[in-house]
N, C-alpha and C positions, 0 to 999 in steps of 0.2 A: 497584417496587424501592426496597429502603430504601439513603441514603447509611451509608457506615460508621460516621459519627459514631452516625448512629438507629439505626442494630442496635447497636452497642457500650453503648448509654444505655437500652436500651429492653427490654434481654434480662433478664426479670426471672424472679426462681421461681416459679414456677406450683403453686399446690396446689390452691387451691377451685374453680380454675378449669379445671383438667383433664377433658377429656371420657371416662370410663371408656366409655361405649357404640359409642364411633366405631371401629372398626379401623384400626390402623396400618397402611399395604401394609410388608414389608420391606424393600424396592427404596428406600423414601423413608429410611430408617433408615442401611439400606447408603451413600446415596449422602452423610448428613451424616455417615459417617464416613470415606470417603474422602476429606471437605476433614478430617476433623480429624486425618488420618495425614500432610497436609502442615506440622504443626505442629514446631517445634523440638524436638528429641532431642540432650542431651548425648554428643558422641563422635558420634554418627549412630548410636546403637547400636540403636535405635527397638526397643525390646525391651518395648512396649506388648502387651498382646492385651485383647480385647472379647469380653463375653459378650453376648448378645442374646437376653433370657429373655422369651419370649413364650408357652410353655406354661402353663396355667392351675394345675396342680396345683405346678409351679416356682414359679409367679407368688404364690402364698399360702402357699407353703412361706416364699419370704423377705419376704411379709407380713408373717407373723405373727412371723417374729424382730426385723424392725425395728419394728412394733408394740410389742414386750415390751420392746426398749431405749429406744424414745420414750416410750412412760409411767413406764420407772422415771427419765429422765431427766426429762422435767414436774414430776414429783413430788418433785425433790431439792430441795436448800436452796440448792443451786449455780446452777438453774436458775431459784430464783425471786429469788433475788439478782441474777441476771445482769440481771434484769428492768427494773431503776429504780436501780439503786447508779449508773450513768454518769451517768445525765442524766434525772431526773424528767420535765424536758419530755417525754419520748418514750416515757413511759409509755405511752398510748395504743396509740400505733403497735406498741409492745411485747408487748400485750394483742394486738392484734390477729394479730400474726407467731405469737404462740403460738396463739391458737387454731385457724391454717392449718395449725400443725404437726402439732395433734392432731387435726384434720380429715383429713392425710394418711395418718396413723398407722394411722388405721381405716380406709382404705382402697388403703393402698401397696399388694395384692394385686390388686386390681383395676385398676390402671392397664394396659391394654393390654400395652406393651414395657417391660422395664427393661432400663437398660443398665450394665452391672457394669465399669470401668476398669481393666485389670489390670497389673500390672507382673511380669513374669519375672527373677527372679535367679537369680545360679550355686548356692546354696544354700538351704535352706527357712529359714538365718537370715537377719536384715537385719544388715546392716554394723554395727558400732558407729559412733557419733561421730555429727557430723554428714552427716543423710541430703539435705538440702537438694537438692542437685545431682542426685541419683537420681530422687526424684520429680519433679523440678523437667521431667524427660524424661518423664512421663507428664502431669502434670495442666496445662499449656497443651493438649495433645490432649483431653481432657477438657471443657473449657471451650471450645475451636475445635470439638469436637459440639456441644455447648450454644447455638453461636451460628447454627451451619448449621440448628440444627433451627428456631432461630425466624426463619430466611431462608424457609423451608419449610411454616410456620404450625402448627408443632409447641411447645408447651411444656415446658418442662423444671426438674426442683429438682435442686440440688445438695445430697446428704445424706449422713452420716455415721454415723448412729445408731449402725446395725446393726454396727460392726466392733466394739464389745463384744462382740459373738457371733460374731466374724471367723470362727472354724473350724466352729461349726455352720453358716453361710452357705458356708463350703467344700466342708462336705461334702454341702450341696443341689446346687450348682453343681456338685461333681466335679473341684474344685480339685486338681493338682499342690502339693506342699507349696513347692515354690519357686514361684509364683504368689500374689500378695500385691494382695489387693482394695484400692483407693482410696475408691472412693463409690460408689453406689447412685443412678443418675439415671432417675428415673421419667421417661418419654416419650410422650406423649399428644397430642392435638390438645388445642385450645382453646376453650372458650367464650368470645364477645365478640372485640374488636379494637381495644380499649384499652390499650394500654400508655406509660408513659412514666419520664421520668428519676427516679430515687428520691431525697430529702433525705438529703444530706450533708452531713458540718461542713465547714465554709469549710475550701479549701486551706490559707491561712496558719495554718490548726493542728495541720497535720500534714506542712507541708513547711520544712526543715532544707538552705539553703545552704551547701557545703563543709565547715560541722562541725553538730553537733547544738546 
């Protein structure tokens, strides 16, 4: 049993490490999402829904669109800026996160389960203004799967790519037009039993007593 501090520190993205050959049971799936449905919801309105895409021909359906947004994203000037403009130190490390990304890219269809975070609203459009608060009720549930599952010896990324293609991923999935995707969290066991806390910048460079 891990203490909370070691799963909160330890839960880390899994890409190269994911075991595509293992089978998920769904019962292990099911039960880290019913800790992640204990998570906070704005209002209590818990108006979260989960897709659990474990069909094969699903499963390469939104492969291949997150595939098509991860390499035009690799490929931009945004992306290879984002690279070393912070902090040259971390080049490396940066080199490294990239080529997990395109290691997953090529193979986000095969990962066993995905699991799709969705949010339900009263319209197919999103609010104007500030959405803070709206999401802010779905994606700690998000994140509370992401930790049950490495309670579980399940790994998991948190990804984004593919909502460039938000409506073709809709309309694999069989989206409601008022159902509005978050992330793409590929779910797999794991290879190895290694994990640990990731470098950070020192708090005091990014914590701000009573004013900025």
């Amino acid at each position: 049993m891990m203490t909370p501090e070691e799963l909160l520190t330890t839960t880390r993205t899994v890409r190269k490490r994911l075991d595509f050959d293992r089978p998920v049971p769904l019962d292990l799936v099911k039960h880290c999402l019913q800790v992640a449905l204990q998570a906070p919801s704005g209002s209590n309105t818990q108006r979260w829904q989960w897709l659990v895409v474990t069909d094969a021909g699903q499963r390469t359906a939104l492969g291949q669109i997150y595939s098509r947004a991860c390499h035009e994203y690799l490929a931009s000037p945004a992306a290879a800026g984002k690279q070393f403009a912070d902090d040259p130190a971390r080049a490396p490390v940066q080199q490294r996160v990239g080529s997990s990304v395109e290691y997953l890219a090529d193979r986000m269809g095969d990962v066993p389960v995905l699991v799709v975070p969705c949010l339900e609203t009263a319209s197919a459009e999103l609010p104007a203004g500030n959405q803070a608060g709206m999401w802010a009720s779905l994606l700690p549930a998000a994140w509370s799967f992401m930790l049950a599952a490495r309670s579980v010896t399940l790994g998991t990324a948190w990804t984004t790519l593919h909502l460039k293609y938000e409506q073709e991923a809709a309309e694999v999935l069989g989206l409601p037009k008022n159902v509005h995707q978050a992330a793409l969290i590929p779910t797999a066991f794991y290879t190895g039993d290694t994990f640990k806390p990731a470098a950070r910048q020192p708090l005091e460079e990014v914590l701000h007593l009573d004013r900025w």
